[in-house]
N, C-alpha and C positions, 0 to 999 in steps of 0.2 A: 563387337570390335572394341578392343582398347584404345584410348586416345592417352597424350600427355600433358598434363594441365597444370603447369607448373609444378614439375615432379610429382605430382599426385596421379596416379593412373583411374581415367575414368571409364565406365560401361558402355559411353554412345548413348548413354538414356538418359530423359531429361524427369526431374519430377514434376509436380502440378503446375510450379511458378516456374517451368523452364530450365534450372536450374541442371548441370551437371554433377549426377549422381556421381558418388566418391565410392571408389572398394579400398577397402583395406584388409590387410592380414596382421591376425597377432594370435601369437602360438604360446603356449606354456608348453616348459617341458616335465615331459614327466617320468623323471630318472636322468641319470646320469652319471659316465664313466669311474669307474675303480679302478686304478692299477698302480702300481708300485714302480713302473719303467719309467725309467730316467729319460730317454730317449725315445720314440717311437717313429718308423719308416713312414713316408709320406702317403703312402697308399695300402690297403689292406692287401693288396695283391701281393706284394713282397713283405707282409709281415706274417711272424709267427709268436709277434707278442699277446701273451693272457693277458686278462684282465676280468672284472666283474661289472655286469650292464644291471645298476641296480635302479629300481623302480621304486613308486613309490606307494606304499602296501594298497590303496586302494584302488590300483589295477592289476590287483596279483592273481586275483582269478582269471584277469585276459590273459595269462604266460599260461594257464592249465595243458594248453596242445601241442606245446613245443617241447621236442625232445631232441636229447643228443644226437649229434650228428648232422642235423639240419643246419640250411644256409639261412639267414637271416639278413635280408636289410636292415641298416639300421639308417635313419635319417637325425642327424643333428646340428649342432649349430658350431659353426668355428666362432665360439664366444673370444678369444685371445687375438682376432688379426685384427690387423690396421680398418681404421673406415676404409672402405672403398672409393677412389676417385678416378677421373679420366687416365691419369700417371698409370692405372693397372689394366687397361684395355688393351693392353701388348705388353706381352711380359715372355723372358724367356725362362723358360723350365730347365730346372738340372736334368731331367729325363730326355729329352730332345736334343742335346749336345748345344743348349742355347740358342740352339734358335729362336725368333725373337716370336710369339703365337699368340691370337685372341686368348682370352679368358676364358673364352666359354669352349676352347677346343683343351683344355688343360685340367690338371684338378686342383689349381690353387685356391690356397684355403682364403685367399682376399679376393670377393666377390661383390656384386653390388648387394645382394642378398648372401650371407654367408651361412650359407647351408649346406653341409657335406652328406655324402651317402657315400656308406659300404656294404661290403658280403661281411659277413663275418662265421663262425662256423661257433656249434653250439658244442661246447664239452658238457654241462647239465643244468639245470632247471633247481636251486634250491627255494623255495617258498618264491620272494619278491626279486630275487637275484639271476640274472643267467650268465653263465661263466664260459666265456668265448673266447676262440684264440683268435689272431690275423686283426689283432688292435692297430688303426691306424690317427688314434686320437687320444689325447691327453686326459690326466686323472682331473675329473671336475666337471669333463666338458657335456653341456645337457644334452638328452635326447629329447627330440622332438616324437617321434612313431619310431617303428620297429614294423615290419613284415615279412609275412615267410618268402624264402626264391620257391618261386613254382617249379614243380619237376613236368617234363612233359609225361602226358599219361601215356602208358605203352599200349592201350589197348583202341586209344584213337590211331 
Protein backbone atom coordinates (compact mmCIF):
# COMPACT_ATOMS: atom_id res chain seq x y z
CA UNK A 1 0.00 0.00 0.00
CA UNK A 2 1.12 3.47 -0.84
CA UNK A 3 0.90 6.15 1.77
CA UNK A 4 1.58 10.18 1.27
CA UNK A 5 4.45 11.56 3.33
CA UNK A 6 4.70 14.96 2.55
CA UNK A 7 4.35 14.58 -1.23
CA UNK A 8 6.85 11.85 -1.21
CA UNK A 9 4.99 8.46 -1.79
CA UNK A 10 5.81 5.75 0.57
CA UNK A 11 5.78 1.57 0.60
CA UNK A 12 3.97 1.01 4.02
CA UNK A 13 7.49 -0.39 5.00
CA UNK A 14 9.50 0.55 7.57
CA UNK A 15 13.50 0.03 7.39
CA UNK A 16 15.67 -1.15 10.62
CA UNK A 17 15.29 2.24 12.45
CA UNK A 18 11.61 2.41 11.69
CA UNK A 19 11.97 4.85 9.33
CA UNK A 20 9.50 5.26 6.18
CA UNK A 21 10.86 3.77 3.12
CA UNK A 22 10.86 6.47 0.11
CA UNK A 23 10.17 5.08 -3.97
CA UNK A 24 10.93 7.10 -6.23
CA UNK A 25 10.99 7.11 -10.14
CA UNK A 26 13.54 8.57 -12.49
CA UNK A 27 13.52 7.70 -16.09
CA UNK A 28 15.87 8.69 -18.96
CA UNK A 29 14.79 8.78 -22.16
CA UNK A 30 16.02 7.19 -24.78
CA UNK A 31 15.23 8.97 -28.20
CA UNK A 32 13.20 11.41 -29.08
CA UNK A 33 10.62 13.01 -31.74
CA UNK A 34 11.63 14.19 -35.34
CA UNK A 35 9.29 16.19 -37.24
CA UNK A 36 9.09 19.10 -39.40
CA UNK A 37 5.14 19.89 -38.33
CA UNK A 38 4.39 23.09 -37.31
CA UNK A 39 1.24 22.03 -35.60
CA UNK A 40 0.25 18.75 -34.37
CA UNK A 41 -3.46 17.31 -33.30
CA UNK A 42 -3.96 16.68 -29.65
CA UNK A 43 -4.29 13.09 -29.85
CA UNK A 44 -2.77 10.36 -32.40
CA UNK A 45 -6.26 9.19 -32.91
CA UNK A 46 -7.05 12.03 -35.27
CA UNK A 47 -3.46 12.47 -36.59
CA UNK A 48 -1.92 11.69 -39.80
CA UNK A 49 1.13 13.49 -39.07
CA UNK A 50 4.92 11.80 -40.07
CA UNK A 51 7.52 12.22 -38.32
CA UNK A 52 10.83 10.13 -37.08
CA UNK A 53 10.97 8.30 -33.36
CA UNK A 54 14.82 8.49 -33.36
CA UNK A 55 16.74 6.52 -30.69
CA UNK A 56 19.63 6.46 -29.38
CA UNK A 57 22.22 4.11 -31.43
CA UNK A 58 22.82 1.95 -28.41
CA UNK A 59 19.37 0.39 -28.37
CA UNK A 60 19.27 -0.07 -32.03
CA UNK A 61 19.40 -3.60 -31.97
CA UNK A 62 16.12 -3.51 -29.53
CA UNK A 63 14.15 -1.90 -32.96
CA UNK A 64 15.58 -5.37 -34.81
CA UNK A 65 11.58 -6.89 -34.65
CA UNK A 66 9.61 -4.07 -35.62
CA UNK A 67 8.37 -3.82 -38.86
CA UNK A 68 6.06 -1.68 -41.11
CA UNK A 69 2.78 -1.67 -40.61
CA UNK A 70 2.80 -2.37 -36.85
CA UNK A 71 1.11 -0.47 -34.07
CA UNK A 72 3.46 0.87 -31.54
CA UNK A 73 3.16 2.49 -28.17
CA UNK A 74 5.02 4.94 -27.70
CA UNK A 75 5.27 6.35 -24.02
CA UNK A 76 6.93 9.92 -23.37
CA UNK A 77 7.12 12.81 -21.61
CA UNK A 78 5.10 16.11 -22.19
CA UNK A 79 8.44 17.94 -21.51
CA UNK A 80 6.78 21.62 -22.72
CA UNK A 81 3.45 21.91 -20.23
CA UNK A 82 3.04 23.92 -17.34
CA UNK A 83 3.91 22.19 -13.72
CA UNK A 84 1.08 20.52 -12.57
CA UNK A 85 -1.09 22.06 -9.80
CA UNK A 86 -4.56 21.73 -7.88
CA UNK A 87 -5.95 24.64 -10.74
CA UNK A 88 -5.61 21.39 -13.35
CA UNK A 89 -7.74 18.67 -11.24
CA UNK A 90 -10.91 19.92 -13.57
CA UNK A 91 -10.24 21.05 -16.61
CA UNK A 92 -12.45 21.36 -19.60
CA UNK A 93 -11.23 19.66 -22.84
CA UNK A 94 -11.90 21.09 -26.32
CA UNK A 95 -13.12 17.51 -27.20
CA UNK A 96 -15.89 17.27 -24.71
CA UNK A 97 -17.76 20.51 -25.74
CA UNK A 98 -16.20 21.94 -22.43
CA UNK A 99 -17.38 20.38 -20.24
CA UNK A 100 -15.60 20.91 -17.04
CA UNK A 101 -13.56 16.87 -16.38
CA UNK A 102 -11.00 15.30 -13.96
CA UNK A 103 -7.56 15.02 -15.41
CA UNK A 104 -7.31 11.72 -15.26
CA UNK A 105 -10.63 11.12 -17.44
CA UNK A 106 -8.99 13.42 -20.39
CA UNK A 107 -5.63 13.27 -22.27
CA UNK A 108 -4.18 16.52 -21.25
CA UNK A 109 -0.75 16.95 -21.55
CA UNK A 110 -0.61 18.85 -17.75
CA UNK A 111 -0.66 16.14 -15.49
CA UNK A 112 0.88 15.62 -12.13
CA UNK A 113 3.20 13.23 -13.79
CA UNK A 114 3.52 14.36 -17.37
CA UNK A 115 3.65 11.41 -19.25
CA UNK A 116 1.86 10.72 -22.63
CA UNK A 117 1.10 7.47 -24.58
CA UNK A 118 0.07 6.76 -28.01
CA UNK A 119 -0.56 4.17 -30.94
CA UNK A 120 1.27 5.15 -33.54
CA UNK A 121 1.63 3.14 -36.86
CA UNK A 122 5.07 2.09 -38.30
CA UNK A 123 5.96 3.17 -42.10
CA UNK A 124 9.73 1.58 -41.48
CA UNK A 125 12.58 0.76 -39.40
CA UNK A 126 15.99 2.58 -40.79
CA UNK A 127 18.95 1.52 -38.51
CA UNK A 128 18.17 3.83 -34.96
CA UNK A 129 15.11 5.55 -36.63
CA UNK A 130 11.50 4.35 -37.05
CA UNK A 131 9.29 6.54 -39.18
CA UNK A 132 5.60 6.75 -38.00
CA UNK A 133 2.65 8.38 -39.11
CA UNK A 134 -0.52 9.46 -36.29
CA UNK A 135 2.40 11.99 -34.57
CA UNK A 136 0.58 13.43 -31.64
CA UNK A 137 3.76 15.19 -30.02
CA UNK A 138 6.27 17.79 -30.72
CA UNK A 139 9.81 17.81 -32.46
CA UNK A 140 12.28 17.34 -29.44
CA UNK A 141 9.84 15.70 -27.20
CA UNK A 142 11.81 12.43 -25.30
CA UNK A 143 10.64 9.07 -25.34
CA UNK A 144 10.59 7.28 -22.49
CA UNK A 145 9.78 3.02 -23.94
CA UNK A 146 8.20 2.19 -26.90
CA UNK A 147 6.09 -1.24 -27.26
CA UNK A 148 4.46 -3.33 -29.54
CA UNK A 149 0.13 -3.26 -29.58
CA UNK A 150 -0.45 -6.91 -29.22
CA UNK A 151 -2.72 -8.52 -31.92
CA UNK A 152 -4.98 -11.07 -30.42
CA UNK A 153 -3.76 -14.47 -31.71
CA UNK A 154 -6.54 -16.06 -33.91
CA UNK A 155 -5.76 -19.42 -33.08
CA UNK A 156 -6.68 -19.06 -29.28
Amino acid sequence: MLKTANGTLTTGETDSRGRSEQMSVEMKPIGYVSTDAENVPRSWEISDVEGDLVFDESYKDGLSDIIPGQQIYVIFQFHQSPEFNSKFLRINPPRYNRKEMGVFSTHSPIRPNPIGLSILEVLRVDGNIIHVKGLDMRNGTPILDIKPKSQPDPQI
